[in-house]
C-alpha positions as a Python dict, from the first residue, in 0.01 Angstrom:
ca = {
    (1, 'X'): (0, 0, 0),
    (2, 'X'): (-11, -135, -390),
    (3, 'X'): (380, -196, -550),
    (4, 'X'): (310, 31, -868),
    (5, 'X'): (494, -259, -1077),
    (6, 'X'): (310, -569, -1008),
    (7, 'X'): (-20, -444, -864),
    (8, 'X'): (47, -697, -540),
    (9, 'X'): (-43, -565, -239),
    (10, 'X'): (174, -510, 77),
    (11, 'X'): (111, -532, 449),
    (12, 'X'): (356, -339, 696),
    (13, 'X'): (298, -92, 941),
    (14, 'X'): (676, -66, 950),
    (15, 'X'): (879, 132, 759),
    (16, 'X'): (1105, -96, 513),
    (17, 'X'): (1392, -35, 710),
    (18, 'X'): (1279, -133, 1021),
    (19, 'X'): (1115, -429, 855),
    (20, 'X'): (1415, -508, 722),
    (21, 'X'): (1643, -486, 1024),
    (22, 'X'): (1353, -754, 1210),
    (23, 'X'): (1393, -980, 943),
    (24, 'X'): (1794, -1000, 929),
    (25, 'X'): (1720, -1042, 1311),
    (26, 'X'): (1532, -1361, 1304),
    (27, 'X'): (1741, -1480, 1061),
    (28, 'X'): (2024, -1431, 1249),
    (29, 'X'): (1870, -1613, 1537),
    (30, 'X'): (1789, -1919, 1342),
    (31, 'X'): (2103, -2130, 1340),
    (32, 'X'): (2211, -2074, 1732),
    (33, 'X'): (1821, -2149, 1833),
    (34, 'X'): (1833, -2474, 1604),
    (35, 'X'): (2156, -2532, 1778),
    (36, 'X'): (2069, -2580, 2126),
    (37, 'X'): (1959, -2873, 2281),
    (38, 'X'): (1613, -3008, 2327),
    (39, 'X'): (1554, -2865, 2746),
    (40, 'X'): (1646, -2511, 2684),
    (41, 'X'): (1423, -2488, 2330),
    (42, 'X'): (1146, -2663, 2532),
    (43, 'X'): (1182, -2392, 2833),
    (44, 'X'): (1165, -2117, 2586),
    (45, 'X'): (846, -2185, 2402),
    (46, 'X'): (733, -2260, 2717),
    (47, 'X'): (787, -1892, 2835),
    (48, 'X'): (613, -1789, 2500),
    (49, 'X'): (324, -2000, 2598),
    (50, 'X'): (274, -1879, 2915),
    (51, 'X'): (318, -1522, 2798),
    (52, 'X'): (53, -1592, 2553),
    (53, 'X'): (-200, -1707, 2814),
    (54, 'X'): (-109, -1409, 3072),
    (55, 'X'): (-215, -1194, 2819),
    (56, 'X'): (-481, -1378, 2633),
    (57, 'X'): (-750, -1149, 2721),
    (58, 'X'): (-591, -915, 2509),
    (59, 'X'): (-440, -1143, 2246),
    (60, 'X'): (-810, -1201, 2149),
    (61, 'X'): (-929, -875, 2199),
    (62, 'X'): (-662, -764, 1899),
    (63, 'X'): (-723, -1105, 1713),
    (64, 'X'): (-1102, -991, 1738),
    (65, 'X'): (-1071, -658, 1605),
    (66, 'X'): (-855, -721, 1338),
    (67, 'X'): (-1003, -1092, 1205),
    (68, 'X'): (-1364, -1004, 1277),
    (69, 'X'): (-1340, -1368, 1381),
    (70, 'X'): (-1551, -1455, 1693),
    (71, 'X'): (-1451, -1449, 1995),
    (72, 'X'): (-1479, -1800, 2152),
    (73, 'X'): (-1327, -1939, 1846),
    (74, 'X'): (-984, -1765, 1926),
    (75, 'X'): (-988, -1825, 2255),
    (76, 'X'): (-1029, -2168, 2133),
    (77, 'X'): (-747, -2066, 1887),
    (78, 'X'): (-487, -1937, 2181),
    (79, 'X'): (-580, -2275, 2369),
    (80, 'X'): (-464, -2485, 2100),
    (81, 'X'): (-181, -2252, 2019),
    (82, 'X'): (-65, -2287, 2367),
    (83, 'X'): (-105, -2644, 2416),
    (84, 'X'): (126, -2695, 2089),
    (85, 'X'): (379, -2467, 2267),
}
């Protein structure tokens, strides 16, 4: 999709109002996830890390498709992401 206006270019295979409704989400989220204490953040991206590595094989597959990266750099990628985590 081009804005007519400003020529820029935008990237959403959501409809604005769902893409707006995600967005007031994760803002929402922000403060009370900055709020809690160190244990219970840690635990959390922890989850998202393991999630991320349960279902890597397909992570990469998508990454793949839609990068045209290669393949053994994003598993490389999803290590490092995960270690971070």
């Amino acid at each position: 999709m081009i804005r007519c206006m400003t020529g820029a270019r935008a990237f959403s295979l959501l409809p604005p109002e769902q893409l707006s409704a995600a967005t007031s989400a994760a803002r929402a989220a922000f403060d009370p996830f900055r709020a809690l204490p160190p244990q219970p953040r840690a635990d959390l991206l922890e989850g998202i890390a393991r999630a991320l590595e349960h279902d890597g094989e397909a992570v990469v597959e998508r990454a793949a498709a839609e990068t045209h990266l290669p393949v053994a750099r994003l598993v490389g990628e999803l290590a490092r992401t995960t270690g971070q985590l």
